[in-house]
N, C-alpha and C positions, 0 to 999 in steps of 0.2 A: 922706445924701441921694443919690437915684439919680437920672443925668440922664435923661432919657426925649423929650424935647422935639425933634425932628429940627430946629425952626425955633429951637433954643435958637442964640445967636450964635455960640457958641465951636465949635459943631458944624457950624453952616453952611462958620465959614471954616478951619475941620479938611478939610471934603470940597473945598475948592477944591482942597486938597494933592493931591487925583491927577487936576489939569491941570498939564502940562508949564509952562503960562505962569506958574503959581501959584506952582510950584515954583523955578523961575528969579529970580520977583520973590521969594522968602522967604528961599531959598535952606535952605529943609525940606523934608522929604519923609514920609510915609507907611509904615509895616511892619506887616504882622499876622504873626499866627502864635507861639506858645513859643519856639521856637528861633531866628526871626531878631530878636526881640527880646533871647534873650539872649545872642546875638553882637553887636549894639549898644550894648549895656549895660557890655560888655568894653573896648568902643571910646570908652566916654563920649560919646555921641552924640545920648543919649535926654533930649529933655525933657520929656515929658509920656507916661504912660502913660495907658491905657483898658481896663479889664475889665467883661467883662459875666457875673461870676460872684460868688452868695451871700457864696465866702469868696474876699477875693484872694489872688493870688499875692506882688503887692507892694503894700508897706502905704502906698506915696504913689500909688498906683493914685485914679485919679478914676471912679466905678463910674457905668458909664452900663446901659443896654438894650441886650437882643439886635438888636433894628432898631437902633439906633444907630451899633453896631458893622457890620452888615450895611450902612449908610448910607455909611459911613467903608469899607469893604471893597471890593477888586477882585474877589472871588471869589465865585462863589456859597452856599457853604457853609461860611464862614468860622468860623476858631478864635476864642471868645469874647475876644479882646484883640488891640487895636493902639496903634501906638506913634507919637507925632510926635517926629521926628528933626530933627537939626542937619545940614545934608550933612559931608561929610568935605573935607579939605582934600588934595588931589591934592602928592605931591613929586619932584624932581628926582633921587633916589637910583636910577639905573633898571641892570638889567643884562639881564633877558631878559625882552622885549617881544614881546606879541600884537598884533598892529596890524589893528584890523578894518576893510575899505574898503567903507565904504558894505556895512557886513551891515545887514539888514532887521528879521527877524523877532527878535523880543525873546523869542524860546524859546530858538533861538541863538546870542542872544548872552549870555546868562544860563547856556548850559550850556557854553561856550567860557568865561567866566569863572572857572567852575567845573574846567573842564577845566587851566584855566591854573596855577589855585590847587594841585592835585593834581598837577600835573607838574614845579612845581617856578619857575614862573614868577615874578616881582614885581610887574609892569607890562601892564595892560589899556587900551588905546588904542582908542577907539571914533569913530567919523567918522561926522556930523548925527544923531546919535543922543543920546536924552537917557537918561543911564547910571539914573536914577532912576524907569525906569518901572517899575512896579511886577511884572509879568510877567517883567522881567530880572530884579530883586533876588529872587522867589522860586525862577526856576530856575536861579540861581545857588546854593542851600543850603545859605547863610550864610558861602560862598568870599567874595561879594560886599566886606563887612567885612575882607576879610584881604588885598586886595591893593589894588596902588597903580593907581586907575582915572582917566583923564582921556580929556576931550572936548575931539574939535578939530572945525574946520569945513571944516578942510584939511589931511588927511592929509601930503601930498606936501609941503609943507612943513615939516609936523610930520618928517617922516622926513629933509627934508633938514639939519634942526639938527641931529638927532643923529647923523648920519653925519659931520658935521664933527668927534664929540666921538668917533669912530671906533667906532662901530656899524657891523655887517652885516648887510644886507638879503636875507631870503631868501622866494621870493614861490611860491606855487602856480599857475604859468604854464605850461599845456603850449605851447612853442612848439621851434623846431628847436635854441635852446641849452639846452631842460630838461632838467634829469637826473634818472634814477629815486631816490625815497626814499633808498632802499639803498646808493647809487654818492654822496650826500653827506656829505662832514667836515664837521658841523659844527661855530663855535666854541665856546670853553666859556664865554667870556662878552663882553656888549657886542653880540647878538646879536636880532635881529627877524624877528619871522615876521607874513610879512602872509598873512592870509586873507580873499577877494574874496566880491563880493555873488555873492545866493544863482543870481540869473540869468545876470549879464553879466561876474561875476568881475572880476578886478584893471583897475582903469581904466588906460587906457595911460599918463596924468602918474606913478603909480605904475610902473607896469612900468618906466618910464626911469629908474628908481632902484633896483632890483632891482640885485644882488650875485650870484645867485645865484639859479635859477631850478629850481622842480622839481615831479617831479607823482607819483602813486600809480600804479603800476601795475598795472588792474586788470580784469575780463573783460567788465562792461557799461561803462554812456557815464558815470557819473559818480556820487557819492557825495557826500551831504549835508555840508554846510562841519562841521556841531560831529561829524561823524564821519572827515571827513580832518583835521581840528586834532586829534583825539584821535589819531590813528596818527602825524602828524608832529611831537608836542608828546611821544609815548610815544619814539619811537624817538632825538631830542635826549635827553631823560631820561636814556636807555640806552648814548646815545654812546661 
């Protein structure tokens, strides 16, 4: 049996899944696409799949309609399958921390996750942002699943726990104590990199807990946050 019915129940309350408030009261979330379902799958995360293909791919797949899955999707031209998820469980094992302050755009912060995953990272820290929008998890490509992602609603605090548990703080502030990229030691572990919004940059509660302060040095006024986290997350890596 094929579901087809947009007003069928189970579909209705499938699509609340990509409201942030939906996802908070279920504490699920929403995937499409081959590949981030089966980074999910890896993670035991998945409970309900959806394919809108003749032959599935998986045989406990619940086979709905192309508008179904189109109903259920953020995309406009979505892969015939999506997946309802259990969120993941955030933990305390942390050593080198991306700490985003107030980033905005859920492109990236999704390709800064990604970036984090690829460099070597553990720990993705995002601040009044909901790590489960669907636009983060897809340009994160399937880094998302592999690293240890939490949400605070205040950074500055967040940063001041773990500086008791002796973490340092290294923040993208051009100001008269920053140092160029290049002229930084950094350490090799127990270490945070904070990366500021896309406009206004590191809030000053933040900057007063800064360790260490540095910037890129470079020929125009500035460079996009998921392209200075890739040159300061590359050049740690390389340390």
């Amino acid at each position: 049996m094929i579901l087809t019915s947009k007003q069928n129940s189970k579909i209705k309350e499938l699509s609340k899944l990509k409201e942030t408030k939906y996802r908070k009261l279920t504490n699920e979330f929403l995937i499409e696409g081959y590949h981030l379902v089966e980074e999910a799958i890896k993670k035991d995360i998945v409970l309900e799949i959806f394919e809108a293909n003749e032959s599935l791919k998986y045989p406990d797949s619940i086979q709905v309609s192309q508008d179904i899955i189109k109903k259920l999707s953020s995309t406009k031209t979505p892969q015939p399958i999506v997946a309802r998820c259990k969120k993941m469980q955030a933990n305390n094992k942390l050593n080198k921390v991306l700490a985003l302050n107030n980033v905005q755009d859920p492109g990236n912060i999704g390709t800064m996750i990604r970036l984090a995953y690829a460099f070597g990272f553990d720990t993705v820290v995002v601040e009044n942002t909901d790590i489960y929008n669907s636009k983060i998890i897809r340009s994160s490509q399937g880094a998302f699943f592999n690293l240890n992602l939490i949400e605070t609603k205040d950074l500055a605090s967040y940063l001041i726990s773990l500086k008791t548990k002796g973490f340092k703080v290294y923040s993208t502030i051009l100001d008269l104590n920053a140092k160029k990229l290049n002229d930084v030691a950094f350490e090799k572990e127990q270490i945070i990199v904070v990366m500021g919004n896309e406009g206004q940059g590191i809030s000053d509660t933040v900057k007063q807990l800064s360790d260490v302060n540095l910037y890129i040095p470079i020929e125009f006024e500035s460079l996009n946050v998921a392209c200075a986290a890739a040159i300061i997350l590359n050049k740690i890596k390389n340390n």
